[in-house]
DRENBA-306187 format. One record per residue (C-alpha): x, z, y. Coordinates in Angstrom, 3 decimals. Each point is the difference from the previous one (the first is absolute). Example, Ala and Ser with C-alpha at 12.3 -4.5 7.8 and 13.67 -1.06 7.14 Angstrom:
<recs>
[[12.300,7.800,-4.500]],
[[1.370,-0.660,3.440]],
</recs>
This chain:
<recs>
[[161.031,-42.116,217.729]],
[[-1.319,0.986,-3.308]],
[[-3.868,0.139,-0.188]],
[[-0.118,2.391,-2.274]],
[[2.030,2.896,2.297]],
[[-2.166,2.438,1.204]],
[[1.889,1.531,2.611]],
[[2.632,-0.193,2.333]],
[[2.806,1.218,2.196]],
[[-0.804,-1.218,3.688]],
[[3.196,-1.625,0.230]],
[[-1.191,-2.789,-3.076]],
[[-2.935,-0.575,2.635]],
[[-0.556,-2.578,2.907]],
[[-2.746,-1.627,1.704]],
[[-0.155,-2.559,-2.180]],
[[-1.791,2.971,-3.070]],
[[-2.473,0.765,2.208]],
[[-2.777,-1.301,-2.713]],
[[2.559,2.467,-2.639]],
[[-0.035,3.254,2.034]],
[[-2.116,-0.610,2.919]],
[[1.710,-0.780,4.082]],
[[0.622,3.627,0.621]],
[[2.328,0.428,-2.980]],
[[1.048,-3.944,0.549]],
[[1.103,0.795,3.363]],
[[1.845,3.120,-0.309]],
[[2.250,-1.775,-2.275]],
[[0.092,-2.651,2.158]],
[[1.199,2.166,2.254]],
[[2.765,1.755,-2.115]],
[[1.227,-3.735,-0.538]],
[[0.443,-0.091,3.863]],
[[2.394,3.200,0.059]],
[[-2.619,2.406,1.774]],
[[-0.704,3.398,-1.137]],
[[-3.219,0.412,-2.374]],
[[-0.783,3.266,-2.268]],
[[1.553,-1.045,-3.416]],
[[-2.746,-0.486,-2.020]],
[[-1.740,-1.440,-2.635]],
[[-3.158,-2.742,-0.341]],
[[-2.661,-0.018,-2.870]],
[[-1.657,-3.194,-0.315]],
[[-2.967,-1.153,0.264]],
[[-0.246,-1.204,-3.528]],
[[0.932,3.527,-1.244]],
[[-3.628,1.423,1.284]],
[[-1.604,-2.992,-1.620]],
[[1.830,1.157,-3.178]],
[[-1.173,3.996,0.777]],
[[-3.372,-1.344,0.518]],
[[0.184,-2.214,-3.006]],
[[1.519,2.733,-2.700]],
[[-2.351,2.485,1.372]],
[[-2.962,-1.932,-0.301]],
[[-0.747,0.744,3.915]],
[[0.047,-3.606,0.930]],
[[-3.024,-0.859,-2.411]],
[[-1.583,2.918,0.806]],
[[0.068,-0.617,3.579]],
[[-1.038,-3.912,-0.839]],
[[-3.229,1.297,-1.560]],
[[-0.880,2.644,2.511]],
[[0.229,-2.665,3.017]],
[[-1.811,-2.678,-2.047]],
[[-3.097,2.304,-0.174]],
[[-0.050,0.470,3.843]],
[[-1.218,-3.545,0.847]],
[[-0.218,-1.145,3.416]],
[[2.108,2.264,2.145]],
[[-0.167,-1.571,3.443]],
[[-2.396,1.714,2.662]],
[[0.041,3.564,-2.063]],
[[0.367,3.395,0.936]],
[[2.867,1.953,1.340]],
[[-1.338,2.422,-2.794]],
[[0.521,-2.594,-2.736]],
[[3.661,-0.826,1.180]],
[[0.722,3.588,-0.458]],
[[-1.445,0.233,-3.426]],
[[1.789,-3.059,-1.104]],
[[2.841,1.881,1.389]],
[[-0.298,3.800,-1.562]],
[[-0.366,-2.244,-3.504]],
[[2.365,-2.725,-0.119]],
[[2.606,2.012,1.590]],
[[-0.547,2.592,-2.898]],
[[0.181,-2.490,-2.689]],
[[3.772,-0.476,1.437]],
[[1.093,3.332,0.633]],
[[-1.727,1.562,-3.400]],
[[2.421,-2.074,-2.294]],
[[3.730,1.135,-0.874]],
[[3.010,-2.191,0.582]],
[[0.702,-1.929,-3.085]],
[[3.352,1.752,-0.983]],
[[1.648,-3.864,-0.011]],
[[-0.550,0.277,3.848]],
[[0.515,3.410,0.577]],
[[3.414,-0.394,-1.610]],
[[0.928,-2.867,1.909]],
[[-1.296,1.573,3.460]],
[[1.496,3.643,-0.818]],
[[3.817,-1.491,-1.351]],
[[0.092,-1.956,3.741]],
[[-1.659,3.058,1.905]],
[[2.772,2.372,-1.931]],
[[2.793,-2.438,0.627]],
[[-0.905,0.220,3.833]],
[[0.937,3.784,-0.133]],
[[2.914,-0.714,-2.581]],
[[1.771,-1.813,3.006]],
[[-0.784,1.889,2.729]],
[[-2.457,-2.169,1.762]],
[[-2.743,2.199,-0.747]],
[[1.915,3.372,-0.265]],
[[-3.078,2.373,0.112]],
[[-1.839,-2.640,-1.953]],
[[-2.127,-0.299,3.152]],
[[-1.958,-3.485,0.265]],
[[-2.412,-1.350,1.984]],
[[-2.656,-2.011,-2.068]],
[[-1.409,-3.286,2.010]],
[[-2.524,-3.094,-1.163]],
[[1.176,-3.562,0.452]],
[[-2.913,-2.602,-0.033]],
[[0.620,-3.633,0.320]],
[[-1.767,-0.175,3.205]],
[[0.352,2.120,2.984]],
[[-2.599,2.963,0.328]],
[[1.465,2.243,2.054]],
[[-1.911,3.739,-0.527]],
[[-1.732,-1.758,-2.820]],
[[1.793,1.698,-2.863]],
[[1.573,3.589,-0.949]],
[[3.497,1.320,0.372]],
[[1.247,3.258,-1.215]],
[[2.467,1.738,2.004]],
[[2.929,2.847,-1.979]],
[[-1.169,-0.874,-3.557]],
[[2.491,2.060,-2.078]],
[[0.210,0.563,-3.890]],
[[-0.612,-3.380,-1.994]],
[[-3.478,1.229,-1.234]],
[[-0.549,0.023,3.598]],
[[1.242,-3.416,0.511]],
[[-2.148,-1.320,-3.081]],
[[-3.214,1.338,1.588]],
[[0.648,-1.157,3.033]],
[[0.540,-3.588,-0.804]],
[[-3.506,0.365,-1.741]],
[[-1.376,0.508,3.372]],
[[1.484,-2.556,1.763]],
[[-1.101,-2.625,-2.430]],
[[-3.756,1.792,0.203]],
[[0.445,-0.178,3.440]],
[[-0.605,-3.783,-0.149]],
[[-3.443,1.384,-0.495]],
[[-0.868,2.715,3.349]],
[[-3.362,-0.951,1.334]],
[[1.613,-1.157,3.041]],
[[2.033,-3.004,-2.194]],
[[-3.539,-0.935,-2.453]],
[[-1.935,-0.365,3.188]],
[[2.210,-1.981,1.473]],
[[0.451,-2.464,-2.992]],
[[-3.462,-0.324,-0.416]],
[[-1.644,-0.673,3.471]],
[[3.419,-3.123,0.353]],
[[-0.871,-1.040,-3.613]],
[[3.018,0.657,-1.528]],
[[-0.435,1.271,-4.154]],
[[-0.014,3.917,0.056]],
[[2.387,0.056,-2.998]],
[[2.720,-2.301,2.420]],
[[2.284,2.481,1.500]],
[[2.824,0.808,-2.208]],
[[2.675,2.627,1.309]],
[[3.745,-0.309,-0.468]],
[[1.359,3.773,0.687]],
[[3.096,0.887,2.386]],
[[1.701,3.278,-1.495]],
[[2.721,1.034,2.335]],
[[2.247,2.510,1.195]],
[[-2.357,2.641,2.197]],
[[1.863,0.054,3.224]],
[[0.350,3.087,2.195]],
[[-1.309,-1.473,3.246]],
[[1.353,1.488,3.508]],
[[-1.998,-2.431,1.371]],
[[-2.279,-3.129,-1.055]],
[[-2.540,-3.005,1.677]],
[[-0.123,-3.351,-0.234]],
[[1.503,-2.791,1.945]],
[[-1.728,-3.609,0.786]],
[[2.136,-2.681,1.264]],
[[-2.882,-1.250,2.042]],
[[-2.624,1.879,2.091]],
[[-2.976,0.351,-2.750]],
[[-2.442,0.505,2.964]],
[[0.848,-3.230,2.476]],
[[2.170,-1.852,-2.443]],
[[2.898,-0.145,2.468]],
[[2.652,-1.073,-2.580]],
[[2.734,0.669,2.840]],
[[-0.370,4.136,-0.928]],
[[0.534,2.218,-2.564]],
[[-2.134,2.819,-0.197]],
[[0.991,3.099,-1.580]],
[[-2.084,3.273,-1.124]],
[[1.609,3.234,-1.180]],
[[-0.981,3.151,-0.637]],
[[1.759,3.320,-1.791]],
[[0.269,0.275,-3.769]],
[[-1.367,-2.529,-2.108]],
[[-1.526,-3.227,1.146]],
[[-3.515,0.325,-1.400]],
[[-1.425,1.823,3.461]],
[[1.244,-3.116,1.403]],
[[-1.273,-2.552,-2.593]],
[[-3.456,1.711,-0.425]],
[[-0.828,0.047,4.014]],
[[-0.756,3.954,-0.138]],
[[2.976,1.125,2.140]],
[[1.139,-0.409,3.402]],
[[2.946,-1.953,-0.278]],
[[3.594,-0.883,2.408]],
[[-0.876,-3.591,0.974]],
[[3.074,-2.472,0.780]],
[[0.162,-3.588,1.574]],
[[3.410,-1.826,-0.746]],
[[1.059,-3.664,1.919]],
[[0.317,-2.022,-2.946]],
[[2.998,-2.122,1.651]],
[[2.013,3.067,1.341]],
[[-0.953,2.666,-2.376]],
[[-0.510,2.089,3.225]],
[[-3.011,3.070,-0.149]],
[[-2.295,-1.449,2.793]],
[[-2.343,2.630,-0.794]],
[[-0.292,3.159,-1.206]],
[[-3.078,3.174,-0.135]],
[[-0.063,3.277,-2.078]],
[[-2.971,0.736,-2.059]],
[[-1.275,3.654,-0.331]],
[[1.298,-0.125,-3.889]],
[[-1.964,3.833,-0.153]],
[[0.316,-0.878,-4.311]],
[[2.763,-1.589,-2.502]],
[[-0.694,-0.886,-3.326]],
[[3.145,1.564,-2.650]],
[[0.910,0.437,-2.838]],
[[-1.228,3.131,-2.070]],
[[1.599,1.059,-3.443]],
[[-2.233,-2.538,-1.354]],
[[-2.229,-2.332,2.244]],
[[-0.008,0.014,3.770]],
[[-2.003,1.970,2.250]],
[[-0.770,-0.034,3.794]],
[[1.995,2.604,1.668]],
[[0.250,0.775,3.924]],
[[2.429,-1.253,1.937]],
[[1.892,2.903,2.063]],
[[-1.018,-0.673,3.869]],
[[3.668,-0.882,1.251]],
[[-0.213,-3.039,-2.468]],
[[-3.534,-1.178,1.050]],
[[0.884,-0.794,3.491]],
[[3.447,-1.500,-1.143]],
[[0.595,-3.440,-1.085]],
[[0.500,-0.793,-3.886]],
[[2.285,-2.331,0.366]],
[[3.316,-0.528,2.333]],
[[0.562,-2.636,1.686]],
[[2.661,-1.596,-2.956]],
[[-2.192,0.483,-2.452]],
[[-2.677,-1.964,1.374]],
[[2.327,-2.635,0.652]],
[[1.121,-0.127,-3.414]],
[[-3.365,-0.241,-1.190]],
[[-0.946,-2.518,2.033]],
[[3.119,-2.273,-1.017]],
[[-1.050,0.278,-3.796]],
[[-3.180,-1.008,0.369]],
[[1.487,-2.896,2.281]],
[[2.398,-0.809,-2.968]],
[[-3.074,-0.017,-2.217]],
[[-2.114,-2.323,2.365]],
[[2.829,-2.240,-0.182]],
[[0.785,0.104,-3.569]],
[[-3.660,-0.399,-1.220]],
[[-1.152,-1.711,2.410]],
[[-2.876,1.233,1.440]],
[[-1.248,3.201,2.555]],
[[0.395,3.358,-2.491]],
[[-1.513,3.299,-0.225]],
[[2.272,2.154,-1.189]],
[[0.128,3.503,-1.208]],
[[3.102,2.179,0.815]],
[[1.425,3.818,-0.900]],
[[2.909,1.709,1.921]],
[[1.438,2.075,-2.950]],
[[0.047,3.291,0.712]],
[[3.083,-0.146,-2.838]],
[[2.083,-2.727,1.263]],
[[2.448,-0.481,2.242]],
[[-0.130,-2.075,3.066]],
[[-0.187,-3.209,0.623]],
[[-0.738,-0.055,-4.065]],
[[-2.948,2.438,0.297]],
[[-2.612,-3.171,0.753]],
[[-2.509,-1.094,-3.073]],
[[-1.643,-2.210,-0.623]],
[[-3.457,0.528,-2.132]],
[[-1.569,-3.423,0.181]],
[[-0.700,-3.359,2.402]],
[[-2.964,-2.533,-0.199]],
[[-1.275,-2.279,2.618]],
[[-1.158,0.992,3.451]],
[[-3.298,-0.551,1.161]],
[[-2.430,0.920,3.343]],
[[-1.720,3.092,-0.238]],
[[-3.030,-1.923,2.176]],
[[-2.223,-1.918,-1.957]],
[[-1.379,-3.268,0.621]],
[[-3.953,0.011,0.347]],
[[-1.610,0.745,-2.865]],
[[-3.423,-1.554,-1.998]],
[[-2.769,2.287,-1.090]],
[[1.655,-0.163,-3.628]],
[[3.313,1.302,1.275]],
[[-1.354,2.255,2.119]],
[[-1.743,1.739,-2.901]],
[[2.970,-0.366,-1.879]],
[[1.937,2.399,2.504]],
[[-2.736,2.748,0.268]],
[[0.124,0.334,-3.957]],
[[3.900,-0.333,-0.229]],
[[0.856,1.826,3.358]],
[[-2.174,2.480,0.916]],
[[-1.249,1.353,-3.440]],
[[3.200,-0.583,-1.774]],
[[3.680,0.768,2.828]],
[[2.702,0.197,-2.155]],
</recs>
């Protein structure tokens, strides 16, 4: 693959470009390669923000600014926040060099030209090369390329939230170190949406699949703030062992532009987001995925609202599981987690 390409179709992606585009936009082609359903899309690379931040002058600018800070480690929640407000605006201030913006608006208009984006609806997502889930910003029902331009600006400044310099500094990792890859995709009109581990993340029992769901788009379920369906699949039989309705009082949707919490009428809070198929579909994907990668996943999912059963299940991304109980912690973690955790939730 040519070095010097900037950006890509997801299908030219795998795992293996990871380092190119970062694993979110790696795996969603890898996933396309596998014959599952994924929001056509398109990946800009990492090396395109170093070129933004290059042409614009951003990337010495923010060079010199963090040079004059000195020893960061052990400093205040204020100061993270400061660094924050600045570097952030150093980003977002600067206009797309028209190279780029040409390149990102020709694959953003050929989305709509064939009908994968019809409303020219996208969602708008970061892809580091390593995992930090909540760490970084996604837009939801970006429309209008000048939308789509400024929104990619925030992503890549989003390598820069409080939340992400204070945890770089306090594991001694360079501030300047986390590049973003963005994920521009088709903005799917979620009946339903959660997130499906093929292992329990609480016990580790890797003989369950665990499945969350909630009306309207997944980011209720991601984020932690709404009261989700909860479903526990036999991983040999594919058989719901388990099943309990959350309250679901909220749903996150789509607006003209943007998404907004809206209430869910009281018939649908008390009744469960999923049937019984679907969450045995969902549960054999993520199976297939397991298998094919190799390891537990965590993977995001959308019913579309749009599609036709038993085509109307998306997938949005995959990573690696892991247990949502920590191991015990030093003094040095410990503070790490107040800073990053209780000043800074996603």
């Amino acid at each position: 693959m040519s070095p010097e390409k900037l950006i890509f179709r997801f299908e030219e992606l795998g795992r293996e470009h990871k380092q190119l585009v970062g694993k979110k936009c790696a795996n969603l082609g890898e996933m396309l390669h596998m014959g599952l359903a994924v929001p056509p899309g398109f990946a800009t690379s990492i090396a395109m923000y170093r070129r933004f931040a290059r042409e614009t002058g951003a990337a010495a600018e923010i060079s010199r600014y963090v040079s004059q800070l000195g020893q960061l480690k052990g400093k205040t929640i204020a100061v993270f926040d400061e660094m924050s407000r600045k570097i952030r605006g150093m980003i977002e201030s600067q206009e797309m060099p028209p190279a780029l913006a040409k390149m990102i608006a020709s694959h953003y208009k050929e989305l709509e030209k064939k009908g994968e984006a019809p409303d020219g609806a996208v969602s708008v997502r970061s892809s580091g090369t390593e995992s930090r889930p909540g760490m970084f910003e996604t837009y939801l029902n970006v429309v209008g390329i000048e939308d789509v331009l400024d929104k990619i600006k925030k992503v890549w400044s989003s390598a820069y939230t409080a939340r992400a310099i204070a945890l770089r500094v306090n594991k001694d990792i360079p501030v300047t170190s986390d590049e973003l890859g963005v994920a521009v995709s088709r903005m799917i009109n979620a009946r339903s949406a959660g997130i499906c581990f093929t292992l329990d993340p609480v016990t580790g029992d890797t003989s369950k699949i665990i499945i969350n769901s909630s009306w309207g788009l997944g980011e209720g379920v991601v984020s932690g703030d709404e009261d989700v369906d909860h479903f526990v699949v036999d991983k040999k039989t594919l058989k719901i062992i388990e099943s309990s309705t959350g309250k679901k009082a909220k749903k996150v949707v789509n607006k003209k532009r943007g998404v907004e919490w809206d209430d869910v009428p009281l018939k649908k809070q008390s009744a469960l987001s999923l049937s019984n198929d679907e969450v045995s579909a969902i549960a054999k994907l993520a199976l297939f995925l397991e298998e094919r990668l190799g390891r537990a996943q965590d993977t995001e999912w959308a019913i579309d609202a749009d599609a036709i059963p038993p085509d109307n299940i998306v997938l949005l991304q995959t990573r690696p599981a892991g247990l949502t109980v920590k191991k015990p912690e030093s003094v040095t973690d410990r503070m790490i987690d107040l800073i990053v955790q209780k000043f800074y939730r996603p």
